[in-house]
Steps between C-alpha positions, in 0.01 A plus 500: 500500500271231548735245396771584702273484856392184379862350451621722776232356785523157337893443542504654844273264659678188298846585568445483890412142494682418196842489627411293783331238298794495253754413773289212605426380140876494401605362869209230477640423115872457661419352806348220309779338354704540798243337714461207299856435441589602912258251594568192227873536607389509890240182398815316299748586783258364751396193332836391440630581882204276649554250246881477605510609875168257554459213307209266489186491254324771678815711488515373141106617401545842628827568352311406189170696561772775540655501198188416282419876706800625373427354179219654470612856603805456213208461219285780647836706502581428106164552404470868629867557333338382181220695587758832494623432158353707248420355137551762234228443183399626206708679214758747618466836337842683417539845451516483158187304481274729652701838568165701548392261775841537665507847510132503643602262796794709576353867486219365733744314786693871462173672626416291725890465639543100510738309286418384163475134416796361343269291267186509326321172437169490287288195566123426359320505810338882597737559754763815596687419793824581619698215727889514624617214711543565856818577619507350868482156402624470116603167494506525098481680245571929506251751581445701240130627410336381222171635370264271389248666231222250355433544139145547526564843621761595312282432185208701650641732676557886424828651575325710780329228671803280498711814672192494716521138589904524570417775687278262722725216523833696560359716774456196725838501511517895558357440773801452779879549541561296756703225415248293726239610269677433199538173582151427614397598127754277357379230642067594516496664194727241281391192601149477504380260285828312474502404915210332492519262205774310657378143618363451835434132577638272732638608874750767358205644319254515828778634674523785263114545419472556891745749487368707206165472675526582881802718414625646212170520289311755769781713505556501092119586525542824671850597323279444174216707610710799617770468222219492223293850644915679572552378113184657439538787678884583352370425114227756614737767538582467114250420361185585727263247688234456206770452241657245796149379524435396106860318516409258723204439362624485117769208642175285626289563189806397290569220674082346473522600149836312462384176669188522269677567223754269464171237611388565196832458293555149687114425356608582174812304458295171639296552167785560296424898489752773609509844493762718260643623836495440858618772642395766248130438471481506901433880519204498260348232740605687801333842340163281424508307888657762712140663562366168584737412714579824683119442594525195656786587717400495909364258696448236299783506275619200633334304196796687305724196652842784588725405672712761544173798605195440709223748568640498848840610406372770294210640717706650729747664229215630298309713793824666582527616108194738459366531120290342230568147294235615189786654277716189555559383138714234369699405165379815306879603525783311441807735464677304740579234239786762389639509807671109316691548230371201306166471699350218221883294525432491891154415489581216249724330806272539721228342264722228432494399837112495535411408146378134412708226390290384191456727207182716537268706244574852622203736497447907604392502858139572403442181247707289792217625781238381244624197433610412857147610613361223254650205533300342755214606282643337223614178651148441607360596147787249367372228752149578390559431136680185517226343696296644225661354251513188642116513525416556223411275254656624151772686719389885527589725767347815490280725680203493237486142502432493875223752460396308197463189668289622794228678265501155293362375872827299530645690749455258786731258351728739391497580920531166600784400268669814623426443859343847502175382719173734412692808457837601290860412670762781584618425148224660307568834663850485435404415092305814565765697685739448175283599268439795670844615611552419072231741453606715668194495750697457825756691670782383748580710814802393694460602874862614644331494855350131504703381203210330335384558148136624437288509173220767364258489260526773268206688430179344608645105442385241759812330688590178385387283764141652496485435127589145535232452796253566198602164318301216653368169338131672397535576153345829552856625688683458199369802267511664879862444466506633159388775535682639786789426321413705217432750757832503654618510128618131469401328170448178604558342157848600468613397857805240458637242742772616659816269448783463795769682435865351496518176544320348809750245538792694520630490854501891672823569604528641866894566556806358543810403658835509347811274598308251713615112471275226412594156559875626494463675137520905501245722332211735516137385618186696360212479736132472311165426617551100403839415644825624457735452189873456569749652200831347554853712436534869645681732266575858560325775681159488730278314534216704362670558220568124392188336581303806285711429222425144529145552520483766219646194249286184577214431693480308803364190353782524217755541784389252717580245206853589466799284588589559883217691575221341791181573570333481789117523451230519786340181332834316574579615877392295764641686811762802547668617785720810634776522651563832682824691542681371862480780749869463535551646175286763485614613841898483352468590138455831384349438198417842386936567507517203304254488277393125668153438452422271731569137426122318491457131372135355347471143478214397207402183505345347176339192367865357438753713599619740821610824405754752705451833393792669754673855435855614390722785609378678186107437559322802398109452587268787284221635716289252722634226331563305812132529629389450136654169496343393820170616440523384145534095655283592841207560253509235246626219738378447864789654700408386807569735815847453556633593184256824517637564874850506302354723223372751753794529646736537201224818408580676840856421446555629123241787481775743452721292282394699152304788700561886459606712767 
């Protein structure tokens, strides 16, 4: 009962104002294009008539100034057809694939009486969101719906919440039959994070930005508002306001705990660690963070870095859902896996496309944390010891021999050869830190909400930092040390250096970028943290695929010695520069229809030679591999400005090349 005058008051006060503000959206969306092409032709028409009717150089300038206008107008007009187009991604799911799922999506648009998408499309972000293409200016393309179902919920999910989540994003479309309506959601609903990541620079792009700001932005603001609390208020109905209530709020929580958690996998793979799984091991983190997280939401959640939720979007939809948030619990249950067929098969795509390109040790989830949470630790400890050993005079490097040295009233040189000054460097609390975490003495805590790593004495064991404050150069500190160590149950005796792990000089490899051409040869380039290493020939398949094979055979510095292959190493570039992608063709190309990526050019400049780095028709760039690149030569090399100036904008302009929905 209470649901229903809850949905019931809710949808009568929207729908009043709702219709109105849909008519002006859609006209305003319309009007657009006809505006700018009515008044380029008018601008061309005139320029051309004064030029011809009265000639003379004043005649001549604003006939130009005219059609430069005009000019102008015809970019701004391609650009907001571009902006129209929608981009399908991710891995279609067929019926066959995931008939559970399918049956689920339909049986829900059947109670809520709106049509059923005519695709299903799982990507890895935490998203659900259904899109269509709106009709009234459909340039390209068709307009069927496609839902768009991350695979972070589908792996930690129950079948019940999922319904419940459908149930939420369907019923915004419940919520008019007016074909005025319809259309609003079509276009507010499908194209919100799409609109906005096409390039605005240069007139064509002020021209727009005004527009989105003075006009079309306030009135998407209050569509948003009163479509969100009507979607609300209709998913109410079904499922009542708390259950409404714990929806919205499980989307957010999965979406921190996403962003955290695949953090945490990109840490990994930069010290050649992965998990077993990407997607599967997600809802055990989600069922350890979602408490954490679910605390944090409110005011200040905007240190969670969304983009897509803000405590002020959700303020208002949470007071007008009464009920509690303490039984929210995540990733206990994940029946909704069996809503796929072959729920491992998909997730193994879907890792494929966010795994690493170099082999990596594969570890459980929990050893991966551990080791992730100690490798700053133990690069420091590593540091430590090699200065240690190069210090010492018959070559140890161990913890005892420190300690051993101060109470033998040598410590001050031991210090000074260090550089350690009167008291211990950082280092000697990471030795410590080690040996503890070996002993078992400390214990890691990842925090979902900050996303920093904290350690805790077990027991009644000193931190590490304290104990190494007890080291100084009096010999007196060093059976201190000892036996606070023995307290915290390290035996200092049988403490070892700690040796690097892998070998230091193998470059780390970043990404990649298949089919590009280098100095007019074809072939793959593999992005590291020392320069980039061109493989020349392009066989069959992606790109992923054939650099990872590649790289699973020899390692980089075998490769780089091969016939035809080039490297290009930090300690060889003098300068680099970027070329951006003209407007011209970004405003003309649709290169989400035809699979184009856009066609950028690097010029590296060595000791000897100049290098062209330009790409093909079959370019395939991995993730970030265009802003590794530049950041990759901006941080060994001095850029300079301009080329940084060209960097920033190539970021704005390709931030949704390899993005999710």
């Amino acid at each position: 009962m209470h649901a229903t005058v809850v949905a019931d008051s809710s949808t009568a006060v929207g729908r009043r104002g709702i219709t109105f503000l849909s008519l002006l959206l859609v006209v305003v969306d319309i009007g657009l294009p006809i505006v700018l092409a009515g008044t380029g032709l008018v601008l061309t028409a005139a320029g051309v008539f004064v030029s011809v009717t009265y000639p003379g150089p004043v005649a001549f300038l604003a006939a130009f100034a005219a059609i430069a206008v005009s000019g102008v107008l015809l970019v701004a007009l391609l650009r907001e057809i571009q902006a129209r187009v929608e981009r399908p991604t991710g891995h279609a799911l067929t019926e066959d694939a995931a008939p559970g799922l399918w049956a689920m999506v339909r049986m829900v648009a059947d109670e809520l009486g709106v049509v059923a998408p005519g695709e299903i499309r799982v990507v890895w972000r935490a998203v659900l969101t259904l899109t269509e293409q709106p009709r009234s200016y459909r340039f390209r393309g068709h307009a069927e719906r496609r839902l768009y179902i991350g695979m972070a919920v589908l792996a930690s999910a129950s079948r019940e919440e999922l319904r419940q989540l459908l149930v939420r994003e369907l019923g915004i479309h419940a919520i008019g039959t007016r074909a005025v309506v319809r259309e609003m959601l079509r276009n507010l609903v499908g194209f919100p994070s799409w609109r906005e990541e096409i390039p605005m620079d240069g007139p064509s792009g002020m021209l727009l930005r005004m527009y989105r700001k003075v006009v079309r932005n306030p009135i998407c603001r209050r569509l948003g508002e009163r479509v969100d609390l009507m979607g609300d208020a209709m998913a109410a109905r079904r499922v009542g306001p708390e259950t409404v209530r714990q929806s919205i709020l499980a989307m957010v929580v999965r979406e921190i705990a996403w962003n955290r958690f695949y953090e945490l996998v990109l840490r990994g793979g930069v010290i050649g660690l992965g998990p077993s799984g990407i997607c599967g091991p997600f809802a055990d983190f989600l069922a350890d963070g979602s408490r954490e997280i679910l605390a944090g939401i409110g005011p200040g959640m905007a240190d969670f870095g969304l983009h897509h939720a803000t405590w002020r979007d959700l303020e208002p939809r949470l007071k007008a859902l009464p009920g509690g948030d303490a039984a929210l619990r995540l990733g206990a249950d994940t029946s909704a896996r069996d809503l796929l067929a072959d729920f491992d098969g998909i997730a193994a795509i879907v890792d494929a496309d966010l795994s690493a390109l170099r082999p990596l040790q594969h570890l459980n989830w929990p050893d991966l944390i551990e080791r992730i949470a100690l490798h700053e630790q133990r690069l420091e400890a590593v540091s430590a010891y090699r200065d240690l050993r190069r210090c010492s005079d018959s070559g140890t490097a161990n913890l005892s021999f420190i300690v051993e040295e101060v109470e033998a009233g040598r410590g001050t040189r031991l210090f000074n050869r260090l550089h350690w000054g009167e008291h211990p460097h950082n280092g000697l609390a990471a030795m410590i830190h080690m040996a503890m975490a070996d002993a078992g003495g400390l214990t890691s805590r990842y925090d979902a909400r900050t996303g920093d790593f904290t350690w805790e004495p077990t027991g009644t064991s000193a931190d590490p930092a304290s104990l190494a404050a007890i080291l100084t150069t009096v010999p007196g500190s060093g059976e201190a040390l000892r036996t606070a160590l023995a307290a915290a149950g390290i035996d200092i005796e049988s403490v070892s250096a700690i040796e690097d792990e892998g070998d230091p000089a193998e470059p780390v490899v970043w990404s990649g970028i298949g089919a590009v051409r280098l100095n007019g040869v074809d072939g793959d380039l593999v992005i590291t943290d020392r320069g980039l290493l061109f493989m020349p020939g392009i066989t069959e398949g992606g790109a992923r695929a054939r650099i990872r094979e590649r790289l699973s055979d020899h390692k980089i510095d075998d490769l780089r010695r091969l016939a035809g292959y080039r490297w290009l190493g930090l300690g060889e570039v003098r300068r680099w520069s970027i070329v951006p992608v003209s407007r011209w063709w970004r405003a003309v190309v649709d290169r989400y229809a035809d699979r184009r990526e856009p066609p950028y050019r690097f010029w590296v400049h060595t000791v000897r030679h100049t290098h062209r780095i330009e790409w093909t028709h079959r370019t395939e760039s991995l993730f970030d591999a265009v802003d590794h690149t530049a950041r990759l030569f901006h941080n060994g090399l001095d850029g300079g400005a301009r080329p940084m100036a060209r960097l920033n904008r190539v970021r704005r302009r390709n931030r949704d090349d390899h993005r999710g929905v």
